[in-house]
N, C-alpha and C positions, 0 to 999 in steps of 0.2 A: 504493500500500500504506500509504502514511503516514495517510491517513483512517481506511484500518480498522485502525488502531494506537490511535490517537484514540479511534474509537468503542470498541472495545473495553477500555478504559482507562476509558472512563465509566460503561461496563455496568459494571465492577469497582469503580465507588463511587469513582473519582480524582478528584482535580482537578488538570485537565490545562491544560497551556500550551504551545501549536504554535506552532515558528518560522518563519518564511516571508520570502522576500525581497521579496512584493510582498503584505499584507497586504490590501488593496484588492480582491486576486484571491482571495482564500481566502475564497471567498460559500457553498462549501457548507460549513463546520464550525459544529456546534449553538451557539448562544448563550452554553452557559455554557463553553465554549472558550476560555482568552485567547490570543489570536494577536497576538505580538510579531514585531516587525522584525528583520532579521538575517542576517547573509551569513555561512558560515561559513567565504568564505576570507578573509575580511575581519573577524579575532578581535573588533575593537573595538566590532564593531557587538553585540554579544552579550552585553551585561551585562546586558539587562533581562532577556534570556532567563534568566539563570542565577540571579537573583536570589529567594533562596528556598526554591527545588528540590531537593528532594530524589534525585530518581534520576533520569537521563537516555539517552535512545535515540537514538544516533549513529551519523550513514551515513558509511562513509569516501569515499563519491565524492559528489560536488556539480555541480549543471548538469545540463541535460539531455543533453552529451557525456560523461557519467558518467567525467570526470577525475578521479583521483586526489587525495586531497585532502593538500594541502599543509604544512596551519596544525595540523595533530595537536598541537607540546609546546603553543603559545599557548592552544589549547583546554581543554585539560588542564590546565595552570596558571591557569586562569581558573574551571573547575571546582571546583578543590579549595579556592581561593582561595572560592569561592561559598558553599561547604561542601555541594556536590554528594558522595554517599553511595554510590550505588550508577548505574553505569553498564553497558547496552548495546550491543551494534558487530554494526550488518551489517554483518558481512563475510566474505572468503574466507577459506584457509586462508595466501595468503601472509603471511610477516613484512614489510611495510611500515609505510610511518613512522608513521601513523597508530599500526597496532598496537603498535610499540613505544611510541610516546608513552605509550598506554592502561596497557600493561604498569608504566613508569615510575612515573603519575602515584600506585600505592597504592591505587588506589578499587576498589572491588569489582565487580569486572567478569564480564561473561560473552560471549561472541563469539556472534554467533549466523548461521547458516551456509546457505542452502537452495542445494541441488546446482543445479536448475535449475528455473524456475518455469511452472508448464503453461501461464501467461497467454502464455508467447514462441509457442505455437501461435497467438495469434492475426495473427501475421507471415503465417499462410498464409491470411489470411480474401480477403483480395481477391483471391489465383487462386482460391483454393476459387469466389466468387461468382462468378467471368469465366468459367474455364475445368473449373470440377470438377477440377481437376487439383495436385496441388502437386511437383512439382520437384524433390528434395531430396539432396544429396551424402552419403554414408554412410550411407542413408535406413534401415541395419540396423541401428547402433549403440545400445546402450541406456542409457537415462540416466533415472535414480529422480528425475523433475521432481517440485516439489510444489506442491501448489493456496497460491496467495499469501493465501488466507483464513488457513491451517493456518500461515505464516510470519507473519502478521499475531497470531494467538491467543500463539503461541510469543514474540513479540516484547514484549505485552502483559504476561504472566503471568509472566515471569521478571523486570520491574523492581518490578510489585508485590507479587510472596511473596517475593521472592530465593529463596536456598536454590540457587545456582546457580553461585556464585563457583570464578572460574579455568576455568571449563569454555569448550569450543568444544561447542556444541552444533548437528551438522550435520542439517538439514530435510532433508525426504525425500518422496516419495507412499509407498503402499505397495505398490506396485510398478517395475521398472524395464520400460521400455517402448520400443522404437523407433518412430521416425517413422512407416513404416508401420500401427503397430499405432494409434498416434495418430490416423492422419487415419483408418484403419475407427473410431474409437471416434466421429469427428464426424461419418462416414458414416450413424452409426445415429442418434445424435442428435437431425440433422435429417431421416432419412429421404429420401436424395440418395445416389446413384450416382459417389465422389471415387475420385479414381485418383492414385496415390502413383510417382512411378517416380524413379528413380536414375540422375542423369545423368552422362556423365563425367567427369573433371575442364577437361577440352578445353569439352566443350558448356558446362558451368557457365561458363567463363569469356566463352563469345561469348554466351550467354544477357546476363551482368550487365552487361558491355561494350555489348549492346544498349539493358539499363536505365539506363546514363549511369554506373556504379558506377567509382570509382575503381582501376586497376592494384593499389595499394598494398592497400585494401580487399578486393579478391578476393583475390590474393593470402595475405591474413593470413586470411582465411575460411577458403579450403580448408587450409592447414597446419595452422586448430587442430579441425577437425575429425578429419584426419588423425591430431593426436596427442591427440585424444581418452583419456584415461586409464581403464581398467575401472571405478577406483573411483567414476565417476559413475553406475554403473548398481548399487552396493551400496545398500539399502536401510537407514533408522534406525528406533528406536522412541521418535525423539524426540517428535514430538506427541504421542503416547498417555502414553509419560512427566512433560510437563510441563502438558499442556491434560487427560488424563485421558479421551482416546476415538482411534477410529483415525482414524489422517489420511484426507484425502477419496481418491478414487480420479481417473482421468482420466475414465472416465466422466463420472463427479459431474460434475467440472469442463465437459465436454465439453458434458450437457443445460443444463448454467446458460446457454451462452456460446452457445447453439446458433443465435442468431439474428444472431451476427454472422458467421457463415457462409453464412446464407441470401441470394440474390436479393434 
C-alpha cells in the first residue's frame, strides 16, 4: 500500500520522500521519488528522512511480523524537532504507545483506520487455484473490508488538504460482506465453480496442524474470530467524504484480482 501512497501523493503535485530500510530494493518508485534510508525502530537512523518535511505518514507496526512499534516518543520528538507539521497513523482503534506518543507530540494528527482490507482474500488464492474450494471458520460473519486502493487515496488526501485534525477516520467498502458472499463474488469474477464451507473448530485445527501451523497460532486464530466484534461489519462514509466518490465494492476489487485466482 505504501506505493500507492507515493503515487498518489504525486498525482496530487507533492514532492515526496519514501523511507525504506533497504533503499537498493525500492526499484519500483518513479524517479522523482527520494528514497532515504531508515529503520524506524532504530530513531537514529531517520534524520535525513525528516529533514524538511512537512507532513508525514506513519505505520505503527514495522517488519514484515507487523510488531508493534516501539520507538513512538523518539519519533515524535525527532518530528517536531524537524518541524514536521502535520502527521498521519495507520492505525487501529487501540491506545498504544505509539498513539499516545502521536497524541503527546502537538502535531496535527489524524489516525487513519481501514476495518479490514479485501487484499487478505487473496490468503485464499492458492486453495481457490488447487482445490476451488476455500475452508473458512465463521465463514458467516461480516466485516465492511475495504479495497487498499480507497485506504491508499484516504491516506494521500488527508496529509495534503488537512482539514482532518484529531479525527480517527475508520475505512470501510461499502458494504459489509461475509466470506461466503466473498468467494461467490470471485466465483463470478473468474467465471469458476468455488465452494466456501465452514469447518469446525476441531477440523480447522487438524487441517493447520496438517499445514505445519503452530499450537499457539491456531489457537489465537480461532479465539479472535470467535470474538469477532459486530462493529467490523458497520459501514463508513469515509472515502466518499475525504477522496469525494464511493468506495470500491468487492466486486470491483474481486475483477481487478481475478487472475490471481485462476489456474
Amino acid at each position: 500500500m505504501g506505493c500507492q501512497v507515493v503515487e498518489r501523493l504525486r498525482q496530487a503535485g507533492q514532492t515526496v520522500r519514501a523511507l525504506t530500510r533497504s533503499p537498493v530494493e525500492a526499484t519500483g518508485l518513479p524517479s522523482d521519488v527520494e528514497v532515504v534510508s531508515g529503520d524506524l525502530t532504530t530513531p537514529r537512523t531517520l534524520t535525513a528522512a525528516f529533514g524538511g518535511v512537512f507532513a508525514v505518514h506513519l505505520l505503527k507496526a514495522t517488519g514484515h511480523d507487523h510488531a508493534p512499534l516501539r520507538t513512538g516518543p523518539q519519533i515524535m520528538a525527532m518530528a517536531v524537532e524537524a518541524g514536521v507539521r502535520r502527521l498521519t497513523v495507520l492505525a487501529p482503534g487501540e491506545e498504544e504507545e505509539v498513539e499516545q506518543a502521536v497524541r503527546a507530540s502537538g502535531l496535527e494528527r489524524t489516525f487513519i483506520w481501514p476495518i479490514d482490507l479485501m487484499s487478505n482474500a487473496l490468503g485464499w488464492a492458492e486453495a481457490i487455484r488447487g482445490t476451488a474450494e476455500v475452508r473458512e471458520p465463521s465463514a458467516h460473519r461480516r466485516t465492511a473490508s475495504a479495497d487498499e486502493s480507497d485506504v491508499a487515496d484516504v491516506a494521500a488526501t488527508v496529509p495534503a488538504r488537512g482539514g482532518y485534525a484529531g479525527r480517527r477516520l475508520i475505512v470501510t467498502g461499502p458494504e459489509a460482506l461475509t466470506p461466503v458472499e466473498k468467494v461467490s463474488a470471485v466465483a463470478a469474477a473468474t467465471g469458476r465453480v468455488i465452494r466456501c464451507t465452514e469447518p469446525t473448530d476441531a477440523q480447522a485445527r487438524r487441517q493447520w496442524r496438517a499445514e505445519g501451523r503452530p499450537d499457539e497460532g491456531i489457537e489465537f486464530m480461532l479465539h479472535m474470530w470467535a470474538m469477532v466484534p459486530g462493529t467490523v461489519g458497520r459501514t463508513t462514509s469515509t472515502v466518499e467524504e475525504v477522496v469525494g466518490r464511493p468506495p470500491r465494492t468487492f466486486a470491483q476489487w474481486a475483477a481487478a484480482h481475478a487472475d490471481a485466482f485462476r489456474p
